[in-house]
C-alpha positions, 0 to 999 in steps of 0.5 A, spaced: 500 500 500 501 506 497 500 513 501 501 519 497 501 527 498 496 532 495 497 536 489 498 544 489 492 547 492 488 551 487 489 558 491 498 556 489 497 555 482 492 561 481 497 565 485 503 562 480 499 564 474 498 571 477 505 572 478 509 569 473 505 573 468 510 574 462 515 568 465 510 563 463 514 560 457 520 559 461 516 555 466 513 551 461 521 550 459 523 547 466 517 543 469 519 537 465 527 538 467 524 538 474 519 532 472 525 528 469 530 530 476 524 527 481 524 520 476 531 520 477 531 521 485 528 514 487 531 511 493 536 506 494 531 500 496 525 499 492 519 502 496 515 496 496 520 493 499 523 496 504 528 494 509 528 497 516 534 494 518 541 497 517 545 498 511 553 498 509 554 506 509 557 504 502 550 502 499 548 508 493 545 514 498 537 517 496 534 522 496 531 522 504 537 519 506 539 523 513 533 528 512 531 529 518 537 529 521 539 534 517 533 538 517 534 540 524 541 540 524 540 546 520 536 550 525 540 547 531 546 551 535 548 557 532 545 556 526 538 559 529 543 565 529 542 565 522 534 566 521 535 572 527 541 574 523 536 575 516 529 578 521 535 583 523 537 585 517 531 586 513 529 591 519 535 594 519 535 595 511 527 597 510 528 602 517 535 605 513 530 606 507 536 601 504 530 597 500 528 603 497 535 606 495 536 600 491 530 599 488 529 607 485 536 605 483 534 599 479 528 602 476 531 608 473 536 603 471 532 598 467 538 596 462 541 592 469 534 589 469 534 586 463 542 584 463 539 580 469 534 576 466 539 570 465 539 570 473 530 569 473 531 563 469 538 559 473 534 560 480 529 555 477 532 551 472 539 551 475 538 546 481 535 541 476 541 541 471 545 542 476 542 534 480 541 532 473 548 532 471 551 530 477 547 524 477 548 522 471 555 523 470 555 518 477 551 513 474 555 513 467 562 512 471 559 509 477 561 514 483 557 513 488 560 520 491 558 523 485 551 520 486 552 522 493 552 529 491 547 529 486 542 527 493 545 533 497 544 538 492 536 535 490 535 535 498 537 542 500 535 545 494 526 541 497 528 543 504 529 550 502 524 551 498 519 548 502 521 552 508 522 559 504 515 557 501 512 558 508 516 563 510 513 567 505 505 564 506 506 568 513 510 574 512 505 576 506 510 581 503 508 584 497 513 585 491 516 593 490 511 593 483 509 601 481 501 597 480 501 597 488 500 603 489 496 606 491 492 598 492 497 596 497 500 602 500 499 610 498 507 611 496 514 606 494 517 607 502 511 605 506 511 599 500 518 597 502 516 597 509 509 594 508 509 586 511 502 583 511 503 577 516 497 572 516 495 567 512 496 567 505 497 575 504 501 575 500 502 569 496 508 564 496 512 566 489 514 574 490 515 576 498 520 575 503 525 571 502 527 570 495 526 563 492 531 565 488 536 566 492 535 562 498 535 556 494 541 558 490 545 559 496 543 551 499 544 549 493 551 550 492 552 551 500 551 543 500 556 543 494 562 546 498 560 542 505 560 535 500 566 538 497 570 542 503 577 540 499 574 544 494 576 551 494 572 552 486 567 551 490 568 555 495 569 561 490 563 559 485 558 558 492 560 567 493 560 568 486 553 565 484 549 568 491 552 574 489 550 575 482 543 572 484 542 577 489 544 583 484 539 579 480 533 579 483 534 586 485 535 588 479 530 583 474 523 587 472 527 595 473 528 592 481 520 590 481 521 582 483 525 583 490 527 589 495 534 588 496 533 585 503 528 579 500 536 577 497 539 577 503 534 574 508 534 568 502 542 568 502 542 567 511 535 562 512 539 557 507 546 558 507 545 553 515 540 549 510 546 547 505 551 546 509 547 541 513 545 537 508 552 536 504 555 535 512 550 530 512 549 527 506 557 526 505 557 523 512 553 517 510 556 516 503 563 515 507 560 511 513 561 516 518 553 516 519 549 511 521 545 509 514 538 506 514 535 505 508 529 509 506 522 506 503 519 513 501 519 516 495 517 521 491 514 521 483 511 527 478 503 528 478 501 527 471 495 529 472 493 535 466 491 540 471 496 541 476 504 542 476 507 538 482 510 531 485 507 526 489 510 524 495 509 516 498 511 511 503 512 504 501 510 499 506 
């Protein structure tokens, strides 16, 4: 017997068409390389077989290996420093009136924006590609490391998306759009200190934190703690975080993010990332415990819905 997860609800997709607008396309284009990751991304064990038992450490990871412990690693100690850090940021920026700076900035400025369309597209389909071509390349040259990697970047990347996503639903803070004011506020420096918390105000794709950055951050954040030999790594996870926060910034004439959603994305995740390539470098290397896991995770075929079916094989 099988128990799977439920769908977008209808309010998410209708908040997706609504704010997607003109990068429709361009989701069109990355669902089915997000699709094609979630078919790669299956456990070790088959899921209607599951074995409670421990496994040798040297057995292929999955995509659920060490998530728990993983996911509270990355709120633990002084990594809860880390959230106070982007709620003390974004107060100290808006207050400064630093978000607003940087937007009128970037609106005046429009060629910036349109020099950081690249960034709207790498902070969605970078991930896949990125999972796809690490998971491919351990496969073909059987490299279970590789594989291990492949896992570690898929694993962060969901649980930042899933936690930004709930950040956003509560906090409801609109995006630094000329057509909301006057609705949402009378003027751009009450838009840029205008937070909404409550249920769903302001939708789960714009708002505070950036997605884009959040998950650029984990992802590669998870790459240097896979790889903490690496000192590429260390340079590409500083270089892409960076140039993604300029990005968002600056994408739509700095109509996409306050400057401060980019870095409150950059702070909640980077714990996120570390976590889980530590993690999941610790099992592939036997230093951590490894039971096998009989949870899996599919794409939803169905024609009206954009999602994934999460399951349990019992």
């Amino acid at each position: 017997m099988q128990v799977c997860g439920a769908r977008w609800s209808t309010g998410v997709l209708l908040d997706v068409q609504r704010n997607l607008g003109q990068h429709r396309d361009m989701v069109r284009r990355v669902v089915p390389l997000g699709l094609f990751a979630l078919m790669l991304a299956r456990p070790g064990v088959a899921a209607g077989e599951p074995d409670p038992t421990l496994v040798p450490s040297v057995a292929e990871p999955s995509l659920f290996d060490g998530l728990g412990r993983n996911l509270l690693a990355s709120f633990a100690g002084m990594n809860l420093g880390f959230q106070l850090a982007a709620v003390a940021a974004t107060a100290t920026m808006t207050t400064q009136d630093l978000d607003l700076h940087v937007h009128h900035y970037f609106h005046d400025h429009p060629n910036w924006g349109r020099a950081a369309y690249p960034s709207a597209i790498l902070g969605v389909a970078g991930p896949v590609v990125l999972f796809g071509g690490l998971h491919l390349a351990g496969r073909v040259n059987g490299k279970v490391e590789t594989v291990g990697a492949a896992y570690a970047v898929l694993q962060a990347a969901g649980l930042t998306l899933g936690y930004v996503t709930v950040l956003k639903f509560f906090v409801g803070r609109p995006a630094p759009r000329d057509d909301y004011i006057p609705s949402v506020a009378p003027d751009e420096g009450k838009l840029s200190r205008t937070f909404r918390p409550g249920f769903y105000r302001g939708g789960v794709i714009a708002g505070w934190p950036s997605g884009h950055v959040a998950v650029t951050t984990a992802v590669l954040g998870a790459l240097v703690a896979y790889y903490p030999e690496s000192l590429l790594l260390k340079v590409a996870m500083a270089v892409g975080v960076v140039g993604m926060a300029f990005g968002v910034s600056a994408f739509e004439k700095g109509g996409f993010h306050w400057a401060s959603d980019a870095v409150a994305g950059a702070l909640v995740a980077f714990p996120i990332g570390i976590s889980t390539g530590k993690g999941m470098r610790q099992l592939v290397r036997g230093e951590r415990e490894r039971r096998a896991s009989a949870w899996f995770v599919g794409p939803s075929l169905r024609a009206d819905t954009i999602g994934a079916v999460l399951g349990r094989g019992f």
